[in-house]
C-alpha positions, 0 to 999 in steps of 0.5 A: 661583686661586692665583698660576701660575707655569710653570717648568723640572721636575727630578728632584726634581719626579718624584713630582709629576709622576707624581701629575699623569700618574696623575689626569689621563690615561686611559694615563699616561706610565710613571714610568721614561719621566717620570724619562728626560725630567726626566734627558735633556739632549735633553728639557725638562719644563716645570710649571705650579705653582698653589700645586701642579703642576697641569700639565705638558709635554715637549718633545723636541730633534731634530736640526733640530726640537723635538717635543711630547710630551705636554701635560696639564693636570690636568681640575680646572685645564682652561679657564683658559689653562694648556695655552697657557702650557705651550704658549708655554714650549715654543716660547720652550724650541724657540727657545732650542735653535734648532730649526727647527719644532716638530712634534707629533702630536694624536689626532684626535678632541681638538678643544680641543688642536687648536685651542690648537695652531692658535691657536699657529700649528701646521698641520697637515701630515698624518695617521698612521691608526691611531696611537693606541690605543683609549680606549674600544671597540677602534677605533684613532685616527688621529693628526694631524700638525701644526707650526710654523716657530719661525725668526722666531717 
């Protein structure tokens, strides 16, 4: 695998940032949202780089907390460490802005987000039923709840 590299995205990032949302997600963020993150002084989007964009994350600053959007890696890229290397890029970001905690939210059905967010010290705090919309069938999914204190992190 080529070097990574993980680092703030721009605007000019855009259309890789699409790309990447259409391959790797069953409902993708729309193009207006990716561009109003990239332009927002309040978001922060974040890229893994493998010779290409191959991941990516957005987090959002709160007044007191900073919340994680959206987390993908693209599925030919899973399993070598890149969701944990965005995952560190938001927290090292959510510090730097002096957030409080980061919260976010996480379908409860995804086991290997919710462990890559316990091992990054998220708890979880709740759960909101019925949140996300089906995948498949029309069954609704609840929505998991977590965060974590970034004060001393």
């Amino acid at each position: 695998m080529p070097e990574r590299r993980l680092r703030r995205l721009t605007g000019a990032d855009l259309v890789a940032l699409d790309a990447l949302e259409r391959a790797g997600q069953g409902q993708p963020w729309p193009t207006a949202q990716l561009q109003a993150a990239l332009a927002s002084p309040d978001h922060a989007v974040l890229g893994v780089e493998a010779a290409e964009l191959v991941g990516h994350a957005v987090v959002a600053r709160q007044p007191f907390d900073a919340e994680l959007e959206t987390i993908l890696v693209a599925p030919a890229h899973r399993g070598r460490g890149l969701a944990g290397m965005l995952l560190r890029g938001v927290i090292e970001q959510a510090q730097d802005w002096g957030c409080e905690r980061l919260l976010l939210e996480v379908r409860a059905s995804n086991a290997p987000a919710i462990a890559l967010y316990r091992r990054a010290g998220l708890v979880e705090d709740g759960r909101r039923r019925g949140y996300y919309p089906p995948l498949t069938g029309t069954v609704r999914e609840d929505a998991l709840l977590m965060s974590r204190p970034l004060g001393g992190a």
